[in-house]
C-alpha positions in Angstrom: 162.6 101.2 -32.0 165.4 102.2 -29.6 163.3 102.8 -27.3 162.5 99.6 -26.7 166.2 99.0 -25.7 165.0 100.4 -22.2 162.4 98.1 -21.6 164.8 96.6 -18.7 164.8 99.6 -16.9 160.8 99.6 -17.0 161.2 96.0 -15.9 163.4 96.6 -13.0 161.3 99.9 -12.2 158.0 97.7 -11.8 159.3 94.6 -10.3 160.9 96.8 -7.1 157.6 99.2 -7.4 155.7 95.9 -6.3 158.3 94.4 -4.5 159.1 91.3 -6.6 162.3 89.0 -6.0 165.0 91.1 -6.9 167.0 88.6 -8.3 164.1 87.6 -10.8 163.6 91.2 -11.8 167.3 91.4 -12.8 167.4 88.6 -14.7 164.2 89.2 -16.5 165.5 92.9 -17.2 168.6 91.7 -18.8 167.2 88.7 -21.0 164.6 91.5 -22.3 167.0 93.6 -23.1 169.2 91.4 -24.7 166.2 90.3 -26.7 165.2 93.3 -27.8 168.7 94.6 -28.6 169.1 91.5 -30.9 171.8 89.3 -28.8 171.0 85.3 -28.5 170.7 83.9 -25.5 174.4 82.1 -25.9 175.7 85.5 -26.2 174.0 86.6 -23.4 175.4 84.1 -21.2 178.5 84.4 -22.5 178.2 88.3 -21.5 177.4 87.6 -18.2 179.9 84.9 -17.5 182.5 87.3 -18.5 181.5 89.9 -17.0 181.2 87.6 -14.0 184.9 86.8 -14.2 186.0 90.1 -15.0 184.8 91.2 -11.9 185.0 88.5 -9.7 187.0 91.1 -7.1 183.1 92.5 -6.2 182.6 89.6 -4.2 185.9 89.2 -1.7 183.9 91.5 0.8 182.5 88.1 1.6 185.2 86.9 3.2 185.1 89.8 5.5 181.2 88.4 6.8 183.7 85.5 9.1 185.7 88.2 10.9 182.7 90.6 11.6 181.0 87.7 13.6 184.4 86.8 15.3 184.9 90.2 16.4 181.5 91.2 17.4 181.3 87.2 19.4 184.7 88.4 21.2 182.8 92.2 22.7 183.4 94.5 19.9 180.0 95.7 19.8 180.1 96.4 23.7 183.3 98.1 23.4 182.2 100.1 21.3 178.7 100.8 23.3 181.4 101.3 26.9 183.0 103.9 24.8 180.3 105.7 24.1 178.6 105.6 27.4 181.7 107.3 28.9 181.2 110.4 26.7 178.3 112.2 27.5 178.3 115.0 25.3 178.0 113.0 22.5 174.6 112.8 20.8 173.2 110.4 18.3 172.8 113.1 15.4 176.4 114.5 16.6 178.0 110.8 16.1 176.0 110.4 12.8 177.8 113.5 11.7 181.3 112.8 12.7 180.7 109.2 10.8 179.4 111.1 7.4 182.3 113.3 7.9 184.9 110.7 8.1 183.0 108.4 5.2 183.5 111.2 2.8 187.0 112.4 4.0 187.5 109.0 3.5 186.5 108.6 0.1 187.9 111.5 -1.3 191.2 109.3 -0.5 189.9 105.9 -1.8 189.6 104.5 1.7 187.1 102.2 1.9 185.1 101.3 4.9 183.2 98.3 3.7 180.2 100.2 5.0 176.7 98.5 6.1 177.6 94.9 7.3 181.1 95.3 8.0 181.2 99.0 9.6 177.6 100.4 10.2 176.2 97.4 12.0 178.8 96.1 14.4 180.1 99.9 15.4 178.0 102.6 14.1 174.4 101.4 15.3 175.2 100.4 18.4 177.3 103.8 19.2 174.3 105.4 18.0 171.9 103.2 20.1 173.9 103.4 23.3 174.3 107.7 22.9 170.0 107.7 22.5 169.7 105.2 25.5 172.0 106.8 28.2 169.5 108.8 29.6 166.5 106.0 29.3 165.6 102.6 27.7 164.7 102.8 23.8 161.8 101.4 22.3 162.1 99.0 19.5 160.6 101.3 17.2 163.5 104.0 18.3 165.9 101.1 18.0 164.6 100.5 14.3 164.6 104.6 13.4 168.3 104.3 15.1 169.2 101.2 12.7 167.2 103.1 9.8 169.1 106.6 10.0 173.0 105.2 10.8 172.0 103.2 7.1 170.8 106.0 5.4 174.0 108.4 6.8 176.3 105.2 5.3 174.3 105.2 2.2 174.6 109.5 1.8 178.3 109.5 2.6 179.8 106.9 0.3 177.0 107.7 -2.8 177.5 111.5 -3.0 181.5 111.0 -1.8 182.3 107.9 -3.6 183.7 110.3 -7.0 185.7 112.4 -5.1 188.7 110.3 -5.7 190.3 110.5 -8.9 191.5 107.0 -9.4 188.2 105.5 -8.1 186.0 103.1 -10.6 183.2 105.0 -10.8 185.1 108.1 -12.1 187.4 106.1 -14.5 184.4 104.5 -16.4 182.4 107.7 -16.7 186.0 109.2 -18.3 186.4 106.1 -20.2 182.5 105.9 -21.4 182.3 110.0 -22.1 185.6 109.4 -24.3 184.1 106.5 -26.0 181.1 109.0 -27.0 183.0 110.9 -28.1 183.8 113.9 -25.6 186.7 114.4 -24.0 186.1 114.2 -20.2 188.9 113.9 -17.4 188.8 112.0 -14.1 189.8 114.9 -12.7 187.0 117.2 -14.3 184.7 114.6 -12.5 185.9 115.0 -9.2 185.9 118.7 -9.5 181.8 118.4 -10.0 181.1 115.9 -7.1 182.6 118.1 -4.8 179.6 120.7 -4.4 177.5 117.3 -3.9 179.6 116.1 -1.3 179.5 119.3 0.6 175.6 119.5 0.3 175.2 116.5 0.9 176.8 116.5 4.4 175.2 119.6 5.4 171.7 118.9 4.3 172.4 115.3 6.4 174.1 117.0 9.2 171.1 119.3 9.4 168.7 116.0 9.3 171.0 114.5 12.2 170.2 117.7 14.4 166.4 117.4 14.1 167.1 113.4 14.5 168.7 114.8 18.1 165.5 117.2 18.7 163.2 114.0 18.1 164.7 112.5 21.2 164.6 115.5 23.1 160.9 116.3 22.7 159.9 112.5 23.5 162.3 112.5 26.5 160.7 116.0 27.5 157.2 115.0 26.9 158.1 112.1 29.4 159.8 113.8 32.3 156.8 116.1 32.0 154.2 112.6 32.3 156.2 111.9 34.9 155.7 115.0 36.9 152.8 115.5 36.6 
């Protein structure tokens, strides 16, 4: 029978696998479970409106959402795309790279860089796009696979890298939960183990960013070779 406890994962396993409202899935997941586990639905919303309050914090990167638009409305997205075209050397895969570098160097200091909305969109994509489109004008579809891959680089640097710093929440409440079970687990033990992630992690990625370069290459090959021809 405690099996059945997990029923919410099953829940929120199916409901993404055929692409339901997230929301619904969540909250259908957790009143299952609840259920299941024996807790009345007062208690469950008194759960969830404490939990709510308790971390209330989650949700001042809101206020950040105002400032982006300002920012990017006053040219910092073509600043950043000027900057760019003024370097040639650099690549798309070899800015990709110095980003995951500096996303997990940053992490394994607790610096946070906000990440998709506030850093990847209004700087990292468009540096990315205007490297890609020196030489000639992208497609959408390269613009999307641009979009796409600056993401999933964000998304690699801060999940693998986000443990690497020993005060960081994510380490203190696996120490705290492993205690609680009973076995004496460190923060720092933690960070010693997401280290070899972090580092395979960036060169597996870096690797992927390289043959993200070679894609462009080929196309823009193939094209000059159209062209001549």
């Amino acid at each position: 029978m405690e099996y059945l406890k997990l029923i919410g994962i099953v829940i929120i396993i199916l409901g993404f696998a055929f692409k339901f409202d997230t929301i619904a899935v969540v909250i259908i997941s957790a009143v299952a479970t609840a259920l299941v586990a024996g807790i009345s639905v007062p208690d469950l919303l008194t759960l969830l409106g404490k939990s709510f309050v308790e971390n209330r914090v989650v949700s001042l990167f809101f206020l950040t959402l105002p400032m982006i638009g300002v920012i990017e409305r006053h040219g910092l997205k073509q600043a950043a795309v000027n900057a760019i075209k003024k370097l040639k050397n650099l690549t798309p895969g070899r800015i990709l790279n110095l980003y995951l570098l500096i996303r997990e160097v940053a992490c394994a200091f607790g610096i946070t860089l906000s990440g998709q909305v506030q850093f990847v969109r209004p700087l990292i994509s468009p540096m990315v796009q205007a490297a890609a489109g020196a030489r000639e004008k992208l497609t959408p579809k390269q613009i999307d696979l641009i979009k796409a891959r600056s993401a999933a680089t964000d998304n690699f640097g801060n999940f693998y890298a986000q443990n690497l710093f020993v005060a960081s929440g994510g380490v203190l409440l696996m120490a705290s939960t492993m205690k609680s079970l009973g076995h004496a687990v460190e923060p720092t033990s933690i960070v010693l183990y997401s280290i070899p992630m972090a580092v395979i992690t960036f060169i597996i990625t870096a690797i992927y960013n390289i043959r993200f370069d070679r894609q462009f290459n080929v196309k823009r090959n193939k094209k000059q070779a159209d062209d001549n021809c």
